[in-house]
Structures are given as C-alpha cells and as structure tokens.
C-alpha positions in Angstrom: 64.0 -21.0 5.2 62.9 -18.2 3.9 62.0 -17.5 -0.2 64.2 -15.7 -2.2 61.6 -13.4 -3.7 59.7 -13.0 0.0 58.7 -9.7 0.1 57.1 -8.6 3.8 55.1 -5.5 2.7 53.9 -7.1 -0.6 52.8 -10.1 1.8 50.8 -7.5 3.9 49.5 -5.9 1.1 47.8 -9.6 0.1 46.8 -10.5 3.8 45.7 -6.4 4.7 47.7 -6.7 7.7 48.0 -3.3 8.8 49.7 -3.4 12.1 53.2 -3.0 13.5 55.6 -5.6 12.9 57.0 -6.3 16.5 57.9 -10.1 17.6 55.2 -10.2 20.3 51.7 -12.2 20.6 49.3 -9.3 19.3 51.3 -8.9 16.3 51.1 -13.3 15.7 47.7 -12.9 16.5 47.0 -10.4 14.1 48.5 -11.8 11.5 47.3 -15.4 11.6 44.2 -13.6 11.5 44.8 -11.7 8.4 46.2 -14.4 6.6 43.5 -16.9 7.5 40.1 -14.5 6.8 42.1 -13.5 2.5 44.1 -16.6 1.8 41.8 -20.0 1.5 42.6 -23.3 1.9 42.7 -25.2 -1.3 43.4 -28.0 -3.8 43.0 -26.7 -7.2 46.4 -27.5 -8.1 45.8 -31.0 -6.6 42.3 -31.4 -8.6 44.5 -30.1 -11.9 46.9 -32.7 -11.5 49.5 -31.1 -10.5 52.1 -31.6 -7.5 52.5 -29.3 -5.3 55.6 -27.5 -4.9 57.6 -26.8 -1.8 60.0 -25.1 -3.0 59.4 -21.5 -1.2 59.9 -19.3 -4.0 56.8 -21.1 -5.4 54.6 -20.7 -2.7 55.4 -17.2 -2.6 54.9 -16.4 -6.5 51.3 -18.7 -6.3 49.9 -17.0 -2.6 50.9 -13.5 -2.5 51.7 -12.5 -6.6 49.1 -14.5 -8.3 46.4 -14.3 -5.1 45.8 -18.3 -5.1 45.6 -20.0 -1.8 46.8 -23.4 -1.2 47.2 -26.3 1.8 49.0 -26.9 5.1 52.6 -27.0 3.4 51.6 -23.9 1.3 49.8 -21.6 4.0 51.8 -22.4 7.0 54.8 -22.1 4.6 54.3 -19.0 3.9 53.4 -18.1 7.3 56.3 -19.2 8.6 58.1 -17.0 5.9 56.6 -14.0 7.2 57.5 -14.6 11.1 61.0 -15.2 10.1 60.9 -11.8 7.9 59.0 -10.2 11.0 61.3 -11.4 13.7 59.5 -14.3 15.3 61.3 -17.5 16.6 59.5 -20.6 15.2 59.7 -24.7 14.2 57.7 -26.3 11.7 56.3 -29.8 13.5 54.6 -32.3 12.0 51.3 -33.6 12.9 49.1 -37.2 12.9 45.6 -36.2 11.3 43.0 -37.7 13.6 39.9 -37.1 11.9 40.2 -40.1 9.7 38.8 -43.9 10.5 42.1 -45.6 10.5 45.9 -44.6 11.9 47.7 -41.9 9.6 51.1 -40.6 9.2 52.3 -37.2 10.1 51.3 -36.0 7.2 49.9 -32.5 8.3 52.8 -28.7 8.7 51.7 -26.7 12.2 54.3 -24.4 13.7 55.2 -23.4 16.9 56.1 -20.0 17.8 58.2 -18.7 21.0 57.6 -15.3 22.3 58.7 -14.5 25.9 59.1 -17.8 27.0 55.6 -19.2 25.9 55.3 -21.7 22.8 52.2 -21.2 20.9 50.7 -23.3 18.6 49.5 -21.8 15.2 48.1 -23.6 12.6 46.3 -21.7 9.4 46.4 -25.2 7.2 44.3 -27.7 8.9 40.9 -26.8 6.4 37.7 -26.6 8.4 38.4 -27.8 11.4 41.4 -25.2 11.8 42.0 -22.9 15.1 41.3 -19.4 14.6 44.0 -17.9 16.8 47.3 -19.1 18.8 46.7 -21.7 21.4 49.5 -21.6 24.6 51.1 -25.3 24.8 51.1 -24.4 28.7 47.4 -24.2 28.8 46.6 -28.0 28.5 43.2 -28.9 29.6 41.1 -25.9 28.9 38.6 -24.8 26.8 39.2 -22.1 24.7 36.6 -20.6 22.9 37.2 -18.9 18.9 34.4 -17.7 17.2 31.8 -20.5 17.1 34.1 -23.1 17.6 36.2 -24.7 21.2 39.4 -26.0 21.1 41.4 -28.0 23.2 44.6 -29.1 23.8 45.3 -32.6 25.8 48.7 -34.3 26.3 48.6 -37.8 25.5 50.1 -40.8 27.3 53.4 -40.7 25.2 53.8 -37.2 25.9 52.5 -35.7 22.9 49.9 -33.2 22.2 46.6 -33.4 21.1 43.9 -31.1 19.5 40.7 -31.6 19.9 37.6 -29.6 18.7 34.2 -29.8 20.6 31.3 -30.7 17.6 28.4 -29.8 19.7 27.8 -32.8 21.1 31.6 -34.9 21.6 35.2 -34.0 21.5 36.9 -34.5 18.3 40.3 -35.7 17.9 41.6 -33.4 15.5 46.0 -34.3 15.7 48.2 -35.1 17.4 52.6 -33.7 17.6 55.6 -33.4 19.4 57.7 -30.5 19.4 60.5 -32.1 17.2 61.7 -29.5 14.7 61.4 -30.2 11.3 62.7 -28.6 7.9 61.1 -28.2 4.4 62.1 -31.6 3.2 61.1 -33.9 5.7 57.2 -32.8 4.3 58.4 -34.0 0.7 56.8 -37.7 1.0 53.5 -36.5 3.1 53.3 -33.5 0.5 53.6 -36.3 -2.6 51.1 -38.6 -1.1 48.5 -36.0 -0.5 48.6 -34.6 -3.8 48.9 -38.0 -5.5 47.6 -40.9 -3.9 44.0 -42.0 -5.0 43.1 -42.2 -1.1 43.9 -38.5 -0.6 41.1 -36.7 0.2 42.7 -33.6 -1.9 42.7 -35.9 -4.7 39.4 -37.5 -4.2 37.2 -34.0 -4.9 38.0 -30.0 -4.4 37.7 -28.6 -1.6 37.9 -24.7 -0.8 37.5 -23.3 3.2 38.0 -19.8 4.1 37.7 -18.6 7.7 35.6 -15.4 8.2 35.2 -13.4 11.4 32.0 -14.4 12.4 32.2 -18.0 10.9 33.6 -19.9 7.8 32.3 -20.7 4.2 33.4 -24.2 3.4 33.3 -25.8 -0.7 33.4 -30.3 0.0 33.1 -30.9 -3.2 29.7 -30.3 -4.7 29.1 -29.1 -1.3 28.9 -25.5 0.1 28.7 -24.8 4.0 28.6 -21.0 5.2 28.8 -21.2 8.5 27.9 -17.8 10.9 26.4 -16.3 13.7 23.1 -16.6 12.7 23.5 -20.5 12.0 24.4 -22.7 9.5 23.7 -22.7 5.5 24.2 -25.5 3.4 23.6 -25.6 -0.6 25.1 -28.4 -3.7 26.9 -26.6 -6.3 26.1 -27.6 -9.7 28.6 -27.6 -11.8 28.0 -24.5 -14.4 28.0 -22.7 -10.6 31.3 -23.6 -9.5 33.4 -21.4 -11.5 31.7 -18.1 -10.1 31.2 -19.3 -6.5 34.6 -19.6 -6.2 35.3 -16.5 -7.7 32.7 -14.4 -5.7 33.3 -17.1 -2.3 37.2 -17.1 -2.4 38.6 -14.9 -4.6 39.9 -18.2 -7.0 39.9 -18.3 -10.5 38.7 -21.9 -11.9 39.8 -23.7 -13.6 43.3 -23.0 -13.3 
C-alpha cells in the first residue's frame, strides 16, 4: 500500500537517484543503492520512547520530508512505496533473525521483487549485516561478492531460504523466509515488540549504520565502526560526542 502523501520525485530528490524509472533490474539496483548509501538505519525514535509507526503516511513524512532514517519496517516500507510508484511487482515477506543465541520470531520486513520472471531478494533494513544489492532466489548456493562483504543464499530442509554472510572466518546465519506474501499489518506485533520489549536490542542502546560504497560506518551504542577499503576503524563515543557524530556520520539530528 502505497502513502497517501508518496511523492516519487521528492523521494529521489532525498535518495539522489538520478536514473530512469523503468521496472527492470538496473533501475532496482540503482535504487536500493541510493536509498541504502543517504537513508541510515536507526532507532532514535525507539531510544526516545516512542513506537514506531507503520502507518505509511508516517514513514513517508519522517524519511523523505524530515531526512530521518528509520528500521526494517520503515526503510523497506518506504522502498516498497517507491517500486509500487515506479512500476515494480513486489511482496513484503517476513523473516526469522538468525544472528541471535536462541529461536526468534519473524520479526524482520524483506521484499521480493519480480522482474522478467526472476524473484530477487532486496533487503535495505537488516542493519550491519545487510546485502548491498539484489540477490536472485534462483542462484542458491553461490557466493556472491558486494563490496567487502559475501553473501549467500541456502534453502533449508523445510523449504525455506536462508541468508548467510561469510565473517572471515565461518558462515553466518543471518535469516531465514518463505515467499508467503504479507501486508502492513501482519508486522504490527513484531514492530511493537522491537520497539518495546526490554529484550529488544533497539531498545537496549542506539544504534545508527549507514552503507557507503566502499564500506559502512556503524554507531552500537557507545560504539563506532567505519568500515572501508583500507580496513577497519573502531572508536567509543563519549557522550558530549554523540550529538555531532551523528550529525556529521548520518545526517541525524539528536536528540530528537
């Protein structure tokens, strides 16, 4: 469902996405990249107390008019917005999180996009661990390579999918999904528990990541990673700093 107040060209204007706006893979490619290198993933509203809304009139007024960024229902929302505006067939699925110690719900929003036949999985919401680019559902069992990061995708024994990311030394599980549709509200109770229950790591500490082209810079907390081609950086943030390095890092204005 697409906002009310969605505006494509104003949503380009906030992403830079310069390109043509035809329903094919370069254009989805494109554009996941635009979107993922100017809008960051992030919690502030989370850390203020604050649910997050789904309502997509919301995400559009806090993304693209008041420049904020936001978490997998937010960014792939208003994604998803876009395609529809842009032509694109598309589902939202739901996803298990992996990357914790114990069993989750489907608490995390990918999407699925069809162009010619092909289903591609794009996902601009899943924080640091997040693919850069479209992966082809057809293309199980190979290593794709994005930046400084490889990705694969695995089927597992019930049929479903699975991401994994290679950390340099193992495979990470990163989720797991099927390719069951799903609509804004069915993310209404994963969407309250990650912005309200005390186990939620978006409401156990902030947490800021935005993808560059060479690399990511990454805010855990008092925590900062920048992450390039000429290696890794990592820093604590005291707190008289954190109002300016997210400012100068990601474009947010803190606090809220």
């Amino acid at each position: 469902m697409i906002a009310d107040n969605f505006n494509l060209q104003a949503y380009f204007r906030r992403t830079g996405y310069q390109g043509t706006v035809l329903p094919d893979f370069e254009t989805l490619r494109l554009m996941m990249r635009c979107q993922l290198f100017s809008v960051p993933f992030e919690n502030l509203d989370v850390q203020a107390g604050k649910l997050v809304s789904l309502v997509p009139e919301d995400i559009f007024m806090k993304i693209v008019e008041h420049g904020r960024g936001g978490y997998c229902y937010e960014v792939n929302g208003l994604f998803a917005m876009a395609l529809e505006a842009a032509g694109f067939i598309y589902r939202m699925i739901a996803a298990r999180p992996m990357t914790y110690p114990q069993r989750r719900p489907k608490t995390h929003m990918a999407l699925v996009v069809e162009i010619g036949g092909a289903a591609w999985l794009v996902d601009l919401g899943f924080g640091s661990f997040g693919i850069r680019e479209p992966l082809n559902l057809a293309q199980t069992g190979l290593e794709v390579r994005q930046a400084n990061e490889t990705f694969l995708l695995d089927m597992t024994g019930d049929g479903a999918y699975l991401l994994r990311s290679f950390d340099g030394d193992s495979w990470r599980n990163l989720y797991e999904f099927t390719l069951q549709p799903q609509e804004w509200v069915d993310f209404e109770p994963a969407n309250f528990l990650n912005s309200k229950h005390p186990d939620s790591i978006f409401v156990k500490g902030l947490i800021a990541v935005l993808q560059q082209p060479g690399g990511k810079i990454v805010l855990n907390g008092d925590q900062f990673k920048s992450v390039s081609e000429e290696g890794t950086e990592y820093r604590t943030v005291f707190p008289g700093e954190l109002p300016a390095l997210l400012r100068e890092r990601f474009s947010l204005r803190y606090p809220l």
